[in-house]
N, C-alpha and C positions, 0 to 999 in steps of 0.2 A: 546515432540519431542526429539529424541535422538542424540546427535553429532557424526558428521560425525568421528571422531577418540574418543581418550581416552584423551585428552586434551578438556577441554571445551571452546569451541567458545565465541568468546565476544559480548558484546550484539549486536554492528550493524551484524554480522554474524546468530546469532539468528535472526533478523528482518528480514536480507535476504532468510533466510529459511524460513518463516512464507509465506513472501510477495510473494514467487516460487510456495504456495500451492494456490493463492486465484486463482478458476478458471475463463478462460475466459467469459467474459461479468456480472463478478461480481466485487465488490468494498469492501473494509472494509477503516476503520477508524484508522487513528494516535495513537488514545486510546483503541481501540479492541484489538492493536497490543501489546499496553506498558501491556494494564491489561493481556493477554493472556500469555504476557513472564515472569507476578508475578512482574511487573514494574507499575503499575497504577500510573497515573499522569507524566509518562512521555513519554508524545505522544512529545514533544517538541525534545528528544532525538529520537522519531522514525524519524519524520520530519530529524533530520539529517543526519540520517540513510540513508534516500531517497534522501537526495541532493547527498549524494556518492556513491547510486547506479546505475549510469550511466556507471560507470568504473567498475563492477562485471561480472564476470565472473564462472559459466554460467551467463544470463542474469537476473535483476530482475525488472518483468515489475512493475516498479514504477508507470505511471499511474493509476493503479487500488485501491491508497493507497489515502485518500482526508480526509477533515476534515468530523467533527462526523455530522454535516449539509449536508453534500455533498458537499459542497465546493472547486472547484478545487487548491485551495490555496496551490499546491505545483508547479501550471506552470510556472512559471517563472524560473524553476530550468533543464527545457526541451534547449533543440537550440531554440527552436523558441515557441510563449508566447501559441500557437493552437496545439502546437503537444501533448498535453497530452489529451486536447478535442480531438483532429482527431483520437488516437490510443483508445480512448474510442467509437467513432463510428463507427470503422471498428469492435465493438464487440458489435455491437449495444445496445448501452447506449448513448442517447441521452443528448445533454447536451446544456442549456439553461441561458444565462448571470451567466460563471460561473458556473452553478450550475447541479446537478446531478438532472432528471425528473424521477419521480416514484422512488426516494432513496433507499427507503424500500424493493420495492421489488430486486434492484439489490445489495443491503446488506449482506454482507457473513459476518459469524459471529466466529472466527477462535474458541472461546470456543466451539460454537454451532456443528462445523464441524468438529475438528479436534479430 
């Protein structure tokens, strides 16, 4: 992925670009993103990446970003504790105590894709 000028971006910039490619009604992983960026093991620093991508601009749909389980374990970082489940099922991605149904197959994989 190339930066948007001749100064290189820092890594939550970097994650926000990643996180602006995964298309609607797909999902990747905290560690897809760390390994993708040549950061492996630090999905802990994408996770914070995603608590301050609510104030980004353009937008970065953070919903779409969940543990390597499927695990919605970033809503609490939404206004409200359903709004990350609700924007995943206006992209029909079902989502069941917490958890993403059929993971696999709504799995984007940014090595795979990008």
């Amino acid at each position: 992925m190339k930066p948007e000028s001749n100064t290189p971006p820092d890594f939550f910039d970097m994650v926000y670009q990643v996180v602006r490619l995964i298309p609607k009604g797909r999902v990747t992983s905290y560690g897809a993103i760390a390994k993708y960026l040549g950061a492996a093991g630090s999905s802990r620093l994408v996770g914070y990446a995603m608590h301050g991508a609510h104030n980004q601009n353009p937008k970065v749909p953070a919903h779409r970003v969940v543990n390597r389980n499927g695990l919605l374990t970033g809503k609490h970082h939404f206004a409200n504790p359903y709004e990350m489940q609700e924007l995943l099922a206006k992209e029909k991605i079902k989502v069941v105590d917490d958890k993403i149904i059929d993971f696999a197959k709504h799995y984007w994989d940014p090595h795979l894709e990008l």
